[in-house]
N, C-alpha and C positions, 0 to 999 in steps of 0.2 A: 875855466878853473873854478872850482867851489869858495864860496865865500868862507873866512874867518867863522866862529862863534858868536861872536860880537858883534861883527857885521851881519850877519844874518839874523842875528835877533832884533836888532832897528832896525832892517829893512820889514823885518815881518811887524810888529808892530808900528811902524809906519804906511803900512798898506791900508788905502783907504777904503777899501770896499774888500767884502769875502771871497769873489772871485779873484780881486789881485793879489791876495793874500795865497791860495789856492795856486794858482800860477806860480808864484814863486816857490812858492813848498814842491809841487810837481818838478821843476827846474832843478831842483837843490838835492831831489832824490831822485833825478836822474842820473844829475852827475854822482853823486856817490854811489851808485848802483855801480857805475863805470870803473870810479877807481877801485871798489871791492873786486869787478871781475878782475882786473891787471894784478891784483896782487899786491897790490900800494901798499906798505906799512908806512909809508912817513906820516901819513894825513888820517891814519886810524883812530888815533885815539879822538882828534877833532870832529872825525864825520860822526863817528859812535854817540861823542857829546851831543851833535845838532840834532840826530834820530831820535837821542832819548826825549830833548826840547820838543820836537814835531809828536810823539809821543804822547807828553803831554798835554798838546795842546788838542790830541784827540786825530789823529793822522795815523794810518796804518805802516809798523814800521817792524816789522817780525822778520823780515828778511836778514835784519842785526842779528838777529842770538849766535849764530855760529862767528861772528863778531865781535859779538862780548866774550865768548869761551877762551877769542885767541890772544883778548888783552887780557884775560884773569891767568891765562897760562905765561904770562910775561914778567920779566924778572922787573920790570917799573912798578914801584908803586903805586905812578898817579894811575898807570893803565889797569892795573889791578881794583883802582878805585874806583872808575868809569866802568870795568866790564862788569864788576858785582854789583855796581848799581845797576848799569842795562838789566843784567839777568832779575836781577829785584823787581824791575819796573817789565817786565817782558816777558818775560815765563810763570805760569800759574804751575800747582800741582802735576796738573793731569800732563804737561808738555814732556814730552819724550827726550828732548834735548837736557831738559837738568838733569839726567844719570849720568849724563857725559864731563860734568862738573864738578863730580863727589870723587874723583882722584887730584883733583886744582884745589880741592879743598881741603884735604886731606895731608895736601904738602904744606899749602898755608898753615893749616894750624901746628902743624909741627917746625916754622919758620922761628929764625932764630929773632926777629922783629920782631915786636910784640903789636907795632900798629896792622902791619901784614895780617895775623893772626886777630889782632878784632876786626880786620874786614873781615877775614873768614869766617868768624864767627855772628860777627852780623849777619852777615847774608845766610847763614846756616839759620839763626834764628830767625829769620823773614819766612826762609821758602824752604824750611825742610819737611821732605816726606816723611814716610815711614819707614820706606827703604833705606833712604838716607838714613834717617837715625839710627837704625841697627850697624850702620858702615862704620858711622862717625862716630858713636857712641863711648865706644873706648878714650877716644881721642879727648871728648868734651871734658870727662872726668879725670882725668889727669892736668888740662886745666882749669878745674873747678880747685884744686890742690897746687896751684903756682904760688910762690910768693908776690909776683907781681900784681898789686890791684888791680893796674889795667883791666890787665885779664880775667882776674876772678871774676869780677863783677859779669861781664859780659858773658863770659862761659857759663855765671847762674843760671842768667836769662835764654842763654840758647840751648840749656839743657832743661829748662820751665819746656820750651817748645818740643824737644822732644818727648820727654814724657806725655805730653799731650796726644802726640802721634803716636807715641811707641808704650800703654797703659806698662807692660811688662815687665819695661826696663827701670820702672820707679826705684824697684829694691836696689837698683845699683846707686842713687844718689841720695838714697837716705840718711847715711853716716855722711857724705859730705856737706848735705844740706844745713844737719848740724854743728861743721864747722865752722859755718861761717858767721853764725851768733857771737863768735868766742871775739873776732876783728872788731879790731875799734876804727876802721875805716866803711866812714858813713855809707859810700857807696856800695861798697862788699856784704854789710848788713842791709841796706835795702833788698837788694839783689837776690840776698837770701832768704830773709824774710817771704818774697813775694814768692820766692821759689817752695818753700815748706809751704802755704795758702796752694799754689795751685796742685801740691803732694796730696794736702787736705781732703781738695776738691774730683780730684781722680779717685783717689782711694781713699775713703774714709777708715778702714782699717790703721791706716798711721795716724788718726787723730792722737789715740791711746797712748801709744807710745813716746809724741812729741809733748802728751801733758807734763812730763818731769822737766819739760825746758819754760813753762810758765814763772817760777821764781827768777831765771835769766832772764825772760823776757819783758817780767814786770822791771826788775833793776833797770834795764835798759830804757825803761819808758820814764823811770821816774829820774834818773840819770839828764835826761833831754831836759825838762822842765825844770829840774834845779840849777841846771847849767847855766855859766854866767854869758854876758855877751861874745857871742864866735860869727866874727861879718862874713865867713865863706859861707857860712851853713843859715843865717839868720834870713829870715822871708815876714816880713810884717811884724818885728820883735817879737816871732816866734823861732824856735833851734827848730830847724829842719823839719819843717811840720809833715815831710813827703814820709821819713820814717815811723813817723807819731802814729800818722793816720795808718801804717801798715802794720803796726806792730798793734795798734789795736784793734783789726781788723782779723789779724791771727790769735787773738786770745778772745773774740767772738768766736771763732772757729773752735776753739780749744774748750772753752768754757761753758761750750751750749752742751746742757744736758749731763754738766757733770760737775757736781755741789761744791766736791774740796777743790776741782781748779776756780771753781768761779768764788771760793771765798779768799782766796791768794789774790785774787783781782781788784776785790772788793775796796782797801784804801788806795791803790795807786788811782781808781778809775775817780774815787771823792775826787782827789788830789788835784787830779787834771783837768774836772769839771769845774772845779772853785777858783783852782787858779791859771785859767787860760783865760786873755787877754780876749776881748771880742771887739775892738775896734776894729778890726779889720776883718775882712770877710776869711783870714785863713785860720784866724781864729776861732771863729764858727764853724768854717771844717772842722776843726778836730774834734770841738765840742759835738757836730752833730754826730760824728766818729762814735765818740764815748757815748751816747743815749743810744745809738745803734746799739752798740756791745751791750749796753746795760740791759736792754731788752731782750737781750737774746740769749744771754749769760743765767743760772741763775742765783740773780743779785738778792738779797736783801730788800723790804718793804722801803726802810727808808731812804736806798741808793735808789730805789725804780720812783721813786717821789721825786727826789732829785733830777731825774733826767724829765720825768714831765713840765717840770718847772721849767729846765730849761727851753724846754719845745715854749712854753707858756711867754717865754722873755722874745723869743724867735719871731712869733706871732707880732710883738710888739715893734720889729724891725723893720726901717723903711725898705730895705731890699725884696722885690715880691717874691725872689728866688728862695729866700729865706723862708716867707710866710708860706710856702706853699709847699717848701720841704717838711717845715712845721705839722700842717695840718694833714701832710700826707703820712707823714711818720706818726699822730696821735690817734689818727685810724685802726693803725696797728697796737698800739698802746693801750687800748679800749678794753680787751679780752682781760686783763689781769688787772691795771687800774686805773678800773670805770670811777671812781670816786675822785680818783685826783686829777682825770683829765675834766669834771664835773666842775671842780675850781677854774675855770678857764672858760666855763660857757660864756659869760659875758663876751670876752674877748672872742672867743669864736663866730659869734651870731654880730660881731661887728663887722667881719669879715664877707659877712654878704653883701656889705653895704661898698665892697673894696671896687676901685676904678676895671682891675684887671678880672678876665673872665674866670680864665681855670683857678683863681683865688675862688671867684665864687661859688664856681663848682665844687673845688675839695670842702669848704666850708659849709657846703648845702648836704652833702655826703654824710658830714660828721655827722652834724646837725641830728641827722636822721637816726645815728646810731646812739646819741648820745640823750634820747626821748625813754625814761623810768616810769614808773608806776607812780614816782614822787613828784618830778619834772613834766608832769606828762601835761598838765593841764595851763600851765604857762609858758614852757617849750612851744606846742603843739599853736597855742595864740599866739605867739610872736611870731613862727612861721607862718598863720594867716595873715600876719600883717606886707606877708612878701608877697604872695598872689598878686596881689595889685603891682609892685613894681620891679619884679622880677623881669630877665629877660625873657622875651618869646620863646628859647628853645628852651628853658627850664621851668618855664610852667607845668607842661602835661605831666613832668616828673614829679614836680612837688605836688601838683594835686593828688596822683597817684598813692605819693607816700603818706600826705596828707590823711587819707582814707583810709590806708592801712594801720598808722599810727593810731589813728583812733578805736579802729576796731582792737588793736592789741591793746590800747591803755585806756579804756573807753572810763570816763567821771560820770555815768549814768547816762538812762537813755536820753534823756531831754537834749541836754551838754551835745552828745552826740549827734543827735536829730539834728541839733543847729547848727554845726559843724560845716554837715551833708548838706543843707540849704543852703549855707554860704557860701558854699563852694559855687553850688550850680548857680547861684546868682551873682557872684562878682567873677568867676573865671569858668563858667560852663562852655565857653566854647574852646577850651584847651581839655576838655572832659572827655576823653576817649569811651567810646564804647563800652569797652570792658570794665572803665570805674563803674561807667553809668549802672552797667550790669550788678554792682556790686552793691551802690547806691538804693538801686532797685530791691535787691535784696536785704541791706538793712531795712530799709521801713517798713518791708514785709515781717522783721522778725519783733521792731518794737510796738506792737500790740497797743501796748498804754499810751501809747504816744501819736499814732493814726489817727486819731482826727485831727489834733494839733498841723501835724505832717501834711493833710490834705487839703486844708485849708491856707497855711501857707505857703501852699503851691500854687494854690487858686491865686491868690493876692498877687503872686511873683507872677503869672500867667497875663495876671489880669492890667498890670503893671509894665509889663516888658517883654515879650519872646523872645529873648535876649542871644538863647542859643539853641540848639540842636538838641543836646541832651538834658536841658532844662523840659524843653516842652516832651521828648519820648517820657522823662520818669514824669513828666504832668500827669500825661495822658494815659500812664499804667496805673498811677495815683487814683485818678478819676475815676476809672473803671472799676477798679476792684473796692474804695474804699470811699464810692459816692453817697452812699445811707450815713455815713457821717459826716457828708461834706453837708449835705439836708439836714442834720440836727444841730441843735442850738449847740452852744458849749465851744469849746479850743483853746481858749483862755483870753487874756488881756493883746497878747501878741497878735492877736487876728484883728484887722478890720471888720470881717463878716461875721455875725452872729450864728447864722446860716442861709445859705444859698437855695433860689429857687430850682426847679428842674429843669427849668427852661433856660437857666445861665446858666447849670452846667452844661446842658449841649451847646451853648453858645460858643464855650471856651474850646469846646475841641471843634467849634466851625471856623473857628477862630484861626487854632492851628495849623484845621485840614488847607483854610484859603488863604496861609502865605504861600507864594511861589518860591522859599528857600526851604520849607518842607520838603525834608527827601520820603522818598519810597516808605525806609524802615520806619519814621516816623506816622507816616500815612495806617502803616498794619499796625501799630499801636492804635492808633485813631480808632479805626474800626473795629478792632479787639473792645477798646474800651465803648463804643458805640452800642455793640452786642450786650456786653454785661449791665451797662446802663437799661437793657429791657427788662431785667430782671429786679432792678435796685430802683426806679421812677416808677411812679404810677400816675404823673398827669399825661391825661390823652396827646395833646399838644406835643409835649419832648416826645413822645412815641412816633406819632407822626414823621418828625424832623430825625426822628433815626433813622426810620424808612427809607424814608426822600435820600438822608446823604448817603448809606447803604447803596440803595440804586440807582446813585450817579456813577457808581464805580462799576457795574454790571456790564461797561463796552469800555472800559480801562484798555488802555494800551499795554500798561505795565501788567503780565500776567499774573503777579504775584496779588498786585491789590483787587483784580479781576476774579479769581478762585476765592479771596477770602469774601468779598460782599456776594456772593454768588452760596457761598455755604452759610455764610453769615443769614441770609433771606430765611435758605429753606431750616436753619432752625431757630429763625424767627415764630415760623408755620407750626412748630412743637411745641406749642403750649402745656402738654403735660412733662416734657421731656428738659424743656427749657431750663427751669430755675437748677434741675440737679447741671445740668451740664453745665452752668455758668458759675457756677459756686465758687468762693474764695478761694487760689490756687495756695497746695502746701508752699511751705516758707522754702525762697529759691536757696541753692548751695550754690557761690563759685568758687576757682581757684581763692587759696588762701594767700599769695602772694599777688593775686591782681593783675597776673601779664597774658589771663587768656590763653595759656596753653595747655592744650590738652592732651600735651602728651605724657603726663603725671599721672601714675598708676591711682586709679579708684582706689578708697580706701578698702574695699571691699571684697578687693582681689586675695585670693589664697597667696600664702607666701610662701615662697623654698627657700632654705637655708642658701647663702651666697657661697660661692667658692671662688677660689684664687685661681685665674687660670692663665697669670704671667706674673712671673717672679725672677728678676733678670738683673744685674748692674743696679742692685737698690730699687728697680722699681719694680711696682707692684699693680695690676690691678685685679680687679675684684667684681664679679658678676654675682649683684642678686637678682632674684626670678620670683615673677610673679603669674598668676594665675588670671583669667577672668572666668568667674563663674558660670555655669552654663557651656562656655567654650575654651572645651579642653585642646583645641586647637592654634589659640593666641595665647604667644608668651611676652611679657614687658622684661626686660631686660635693664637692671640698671647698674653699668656700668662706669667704676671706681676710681680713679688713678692717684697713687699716691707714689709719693718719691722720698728716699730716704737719703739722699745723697747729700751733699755740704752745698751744691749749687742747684738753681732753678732747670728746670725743662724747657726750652720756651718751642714757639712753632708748632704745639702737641697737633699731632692729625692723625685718627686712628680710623679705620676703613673695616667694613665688614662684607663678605661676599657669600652667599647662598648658592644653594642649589635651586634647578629651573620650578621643583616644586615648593619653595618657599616664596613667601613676598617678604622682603624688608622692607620698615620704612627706620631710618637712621636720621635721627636728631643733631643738633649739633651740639659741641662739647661749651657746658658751662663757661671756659676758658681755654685758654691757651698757651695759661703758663702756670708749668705744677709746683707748686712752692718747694724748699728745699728743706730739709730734713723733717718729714713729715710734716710742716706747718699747716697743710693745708690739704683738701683733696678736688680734684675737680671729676665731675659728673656727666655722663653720656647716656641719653637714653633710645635702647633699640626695642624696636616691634617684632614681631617676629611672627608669620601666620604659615603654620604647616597645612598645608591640601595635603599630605597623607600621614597624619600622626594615627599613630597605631602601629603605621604598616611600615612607613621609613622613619630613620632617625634626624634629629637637627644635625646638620653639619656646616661649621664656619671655618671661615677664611678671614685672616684677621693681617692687616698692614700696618705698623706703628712707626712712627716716623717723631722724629722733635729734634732740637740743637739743644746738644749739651756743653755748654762752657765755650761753647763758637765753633764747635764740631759737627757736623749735618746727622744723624744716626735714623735710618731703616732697617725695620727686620719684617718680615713677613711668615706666617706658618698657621699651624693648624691651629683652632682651640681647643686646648684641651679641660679637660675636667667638666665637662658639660652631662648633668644630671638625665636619668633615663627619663623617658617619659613626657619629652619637650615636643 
């Protein structure tokens, strides 16, 4: 005979070990295997219960659902309540067996019980399809129009879920939706509330027409806050902060992008700012509530001051939850005001100094965004002052931005030059490549300032080999800009007046014979070995160029092997030499620093972009570019923007060719497309036709994303694609 509930639940949590646990669970499903075949209903509703417990606890138990079908078809409540949990806990969408349940549900809701009928409704709002909803849909609206709150509230939320499945059927709960503004039962207007946001968020076409409900909806908010103490509804001597936060979450929705609703918003939103309580963290919801809205709304200069302030007080909160909402949400506050989030750099750049990580990450972020023309040159210094003790995975990043910042906000070349030296000298070996590259190319471009540049490099060389990319741009230094390193002059900052010829090859014999010199450093070496025949004229350094040159002549490594090898023989071209070795023009790289090259050359012809998807609000958008010479490769840069009231998230967009094209396909900026135009994210495709002339491009295009927790694929042709590709 099968154990109790009860007894089976401390028997299974009394099992000392996962095979005896296993055991018993095998045991307990065998015997209710047994009494389902006989036909048992005395012990159904119990064994159902133990299936759902095994269930849970990760045990295979789908042999129930036609189980649960025959307690939901049973006139018991409790059994009605156990089989639409099973069905909850045990049938997904895609199961065959929930069509067989949308006539069980159909009586329930039309049950003269009204708890009957929120079970039905729950479980309708858990696992309804789309079929389902077209079935039940009549049914739901009808009680969305009960007197009973029970039920309204419930039937809101299970008709939120239909519409989500069934876009179509929105116009049919539009007028109901805004009934339920008019109840003064807090439940019924949540319920409602949340219902008109996700009407919003399907179909923006009904923002429009819910703007005439923003004067009810401000009352209702400011209604909350002047309310006296109510202990069913109070949460942290706040009135119901659940409806606070929703109702101003639908007058962001309502107010973005449209002047006279957002200026109806305008005193309730002061109101609720100045006077909500922040002792307690629900207090802060609401308030972070209000600086969302305010931002999104368009508010007033001195309401969007207000709400920075309060991110500024947030900052100042021992919750790190808080400081990190703070600094995430003044990111976004940066585009309109950069001045008033400019009052709060103190407090920001104290945040690097915070215990927790992602505090110091979002703070390093801002940081970065928050570097002027004005700020630039004590900003920029205080963030040198964090290389030193930043963590190890946020180095390479701030060096990175470090270089960039300066190049965009540059206080003269000097300022700059020293910048780039201190970098490579207290954190060169967090100095990726591509800074280095970049480094490389500023001191190529400040002219006035190379000999200074070369000579404290010589110092920092002569001093310490500290890192990798210290000694490549040494040794690129060296080479191209050693006739200065030889003349007097560089200023006070240099130890050396000027260097003999014979220390300068010293320092790169220096470099060549550490054994943490890699390779890439080695072909600087050499490179600058070569140009040093052209820039020395004592016999001796000639010599010692020679000799290290033709130690690399039976290299292992082939690459340092072909360079001393070509290096020799136009050593041997003494008339040919000095042009070939001459100061290289001034290097270009990426202007962002991340080494990618798949960013169209400034230099490429440009074709007018087109729209070649415009669907459910989004959009994107192909511009084309050209490379000169080959009219055969096209850069592709495509757009995505979304117009909808909710984000895109999961974006994956796929492109497929013909056998005579090559793609090469990038990956998307992001992943997640902001919602009502906020933002666009970026995909860059290659595209090489072997036979433009003679065939046309032809794509195949797969777009995929979750919108508002819904999976969405479409796949087809491209269209609008320019002749000529």
């Amino acid at each position: 005979m099968s154990l109790r509930l009860r007894e089976f639940i401390d028997e299974v949590r009394s099992a000392r070990t996962s095979s005896e646990e296993r055991e018993l669970v095998r045991r307990e499903l065998a015997a209710i295997r047994t009494k389902f075949a006989q036909e048992n209903t005395d012990f159904r509703l119990r064994n159902v219960a133990k299936l759902l417990y095994m269930q849970m606890r990760g045990y295979s138990t789908q042999f129930a659902q036609l189980e649960c079908l025959k307690l939901v078809a049973s006139e018991s409540f409790a059994q009605k309540r156990v089989g639409y949990l099973g069905l909850m806990l045990l049938l997904d969408e895609d199961s065959e067996v929930l069509m067989l349940v949308t006539n069980s549900l159909k009586n329930d809701l039309n049950h003269p019980n009204m708890y009957v009928v929120g079970l039905a409704l729950c479980s309708l709002g858990n696992m309804c399809t789309a079929d389902m909803g077209r079935d039940l849909a009549g049914e739901v609206e009808k009680l969305l129009s009960s007197s009973n709150h029970y039920v309204r509230k419930k039937a809101a939320l299970c008709a939120q879920r239909i519409i989500r499945k069934c876009p179509d059927l929105l116009e049919n709960f539009v007028g109901l939706a805004k009934s339920q503004l008019v109840k003064r039962h807090h439940g019924v207007l949540l319920t409602g509330i949340t219902l008109m946001i996700t009407m919003c968020e399907v179909d923006p076409a009904v923002v429009g027409p819910f703007r005439r409900f923003v004067p009810a909806l401000v009352g209702a908010l400011k209604s909350l806050i002047v309310s006296g103490y109510a202990p069913e509804h109070d949460v942290g001597g706040v009135t119901d902060p659940f409806i606070q936060v929703k109702l101003l979450r639908l007058l962001r929705v309502l107010g973005r992008g449209d002047v006279e609703s957002s200026e109806k918003m305008n005193d309730v939103l002061a109101y609720v700012a100045t006077n909500t309580e922040t002792k307690h963290n629900v207090g802060n919801a609401i308030l972070y509530e209000v600086v969302q809205t305010i931002m999104s709304i368009e508010a007033d200069s001195g309401l969007r001051l207000l709400a920075v302030n309060i991110l500024g007080r947030f900052l100042l909160n021992k919750d790190n939850n808080i400081r990190y909402v703070a600094l995430n949400t003044l990111s976004k506050a940066l585009h309109g005001d950069l001045q008033a989030v400019q009052r709060h750099r103190a407090t920001i750049t104290q945040c690097l100094k915070d215990p927790d990580v992602s505090i110091r990450k979002r703070a390093l972020e801002l940081c970065y965004k928050l570097v002027t023309d004005r700020n630039a040159n004590d900003l920029i210094a205080e963030l040198c002052l964090f290389v030193d003790v930043i963590d190890d995975e946020f180095r390479p990043s701030l060096v990175a931005n470090l270089i960039r910042l300066a190049g965009e906000f540059s206080q003269g070349d000097r300022w700059h030059a020293n910048l780039a030296l201190r970098i490579l000298r207290s954190a060169g070996s967090y100095v990726t490549p591509v800074v280095g590259d970049r480094i490389i190319s500023l001191f190529a471009r400040l002219e006035s300032e190379q000999q200074y540049i070369v000579k404290r490099l010589y110092d920092m060389l002569m001093d310490a080999m500290s890192s990798e990319e210290l000694k490549r741009v040494g040794a690129w230094c060296i080479g191209e800009f050693a006739e200065q390193l030889v003349a007097p002059g560089g200023g006070a900052a240099v130890s050396h007046v000027s260097v003999s010829d014979e220390e300068i090859v010293t320092v790169l014999e220096l470099i060549d014979g550490q054994t943490t010199t890699t390779t890439l450093t080695r072909t600087y070496v050499l490179t600058a070995l070569i140009k040093l025949s052209v820039r020395l004229t004592d016999d001796g350094a000639h010599a010692r160029i020679l000799a290290l040159l033709s130690s690399y002549q039976n290299s292992m490594q082939v690459e340092l092997q072909q360079r001393a090898c070509e290096y020799l023989a136009i050593y041997q071209m003494t008339d040919l030499r000095p042009a070939l070795l001459e100061h290289i023009p001034v290097l270009e790289v990426d202007s962002d620093g991340d080494g990618d090259d798949d960013d169209d050359d400034n230099d490429d012809d440009e074709i007018d972009g087109n729209d070649v998807y415009n669907k459910n609000n989004v959009k994107i958008t192909y511009a084309f570019a050209k490379q000169p010479g080959r009219p055969e490769v096209t850069a592709i840069n495509a757009t995505f923007t979304n117009g909808n009231a909710f984000e895109l998230r999961d974006l994956s967009y796929r492109i497929a060719v013909p056998t005579y094209i090559q793609l090469k396909l990038g990956p998307a900026s992001s992943t997640v497309v902001p919602a009502a135009n906020g933002g666009a994210v970026t995909q860059v495709i290659h595209l090489l036709n072997s036979k433009h002339g003679a065939a046309p491009v032809l794509l195949k295009y797969q777009l995929a994303f979750n919108a508002n927790g819904t999976p969405y694929t479409e796949q087809g042709d491209v269209a609008g694609l320019p002749a000529g590709l």
